[in-house]
C-alpha positions in Angstrom: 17.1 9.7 -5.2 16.3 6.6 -3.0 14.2 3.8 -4.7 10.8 4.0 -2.4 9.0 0.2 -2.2 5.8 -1.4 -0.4 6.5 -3.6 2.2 4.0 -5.9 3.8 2.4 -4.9 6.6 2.6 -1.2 5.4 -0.8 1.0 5.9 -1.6 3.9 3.6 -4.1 6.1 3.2 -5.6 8.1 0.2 -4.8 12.0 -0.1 -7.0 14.4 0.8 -9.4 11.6 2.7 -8.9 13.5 5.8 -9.7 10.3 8.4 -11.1 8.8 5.2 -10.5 4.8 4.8 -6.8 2.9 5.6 -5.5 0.8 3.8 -2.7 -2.4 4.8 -0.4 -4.0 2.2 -1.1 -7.6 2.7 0.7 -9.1 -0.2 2.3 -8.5 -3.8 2.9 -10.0 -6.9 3.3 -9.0 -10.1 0.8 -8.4 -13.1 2.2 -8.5 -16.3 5.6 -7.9 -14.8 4.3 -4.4 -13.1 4.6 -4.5 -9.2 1.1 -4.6 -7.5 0.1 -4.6 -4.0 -3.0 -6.2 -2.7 -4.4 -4.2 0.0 -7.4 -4.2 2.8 -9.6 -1.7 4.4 -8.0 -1.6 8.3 -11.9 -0.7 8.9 -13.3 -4.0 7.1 -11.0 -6.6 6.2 -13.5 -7.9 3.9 -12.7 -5.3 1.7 -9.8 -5.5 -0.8 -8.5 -4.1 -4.2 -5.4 -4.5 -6.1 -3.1 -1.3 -7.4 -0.1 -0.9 -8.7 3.2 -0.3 -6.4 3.9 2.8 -8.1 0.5 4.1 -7.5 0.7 3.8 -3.8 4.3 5.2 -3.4 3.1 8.4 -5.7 2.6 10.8 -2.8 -0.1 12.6 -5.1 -2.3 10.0 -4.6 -1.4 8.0 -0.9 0.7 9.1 1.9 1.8 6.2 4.1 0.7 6.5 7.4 2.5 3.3 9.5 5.2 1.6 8.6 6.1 -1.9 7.9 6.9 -4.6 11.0 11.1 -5.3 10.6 10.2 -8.3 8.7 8.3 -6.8 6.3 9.2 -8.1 2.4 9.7 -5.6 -0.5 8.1 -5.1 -3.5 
């Protein structure tokens, strides 16, 4: 099985939002040595949360919808 990451620059959205709310990965770092990804709305970008890497590479819970630019970094 390959090892799925986030990348910057990545854009994901929530399952089962239809054309519900994007979201782009615009940096990581890790939280009690768990991956997270900080992401923004592509609607607002004056909205933001935090979630875990493993959280948006479940595809039960986000499907990514645009990939990351060739320089994107891993996480």
């Amino acid at each position: 099985m390959s090892k799925k990451s986030v990348q910057i620059g990545q854009v994901f959205q929530p399952v089962g939002a239809g054309k519900g709310r994007a979201w782009r990965v615009m940096g990581t770092v890790n939280l009690l040595g768990i991956p997270h990804a900080r992401i923004v709305s592509t609607e607002d970008g004056g909205v933001s949360k935090t979630l875990s890497c493993s959280v948006l590479i479940d595809t039960d819970h986000y499907r990514l919808i645009a990939a990351a630019p060739m320089d994107g970094m891993a996480a």
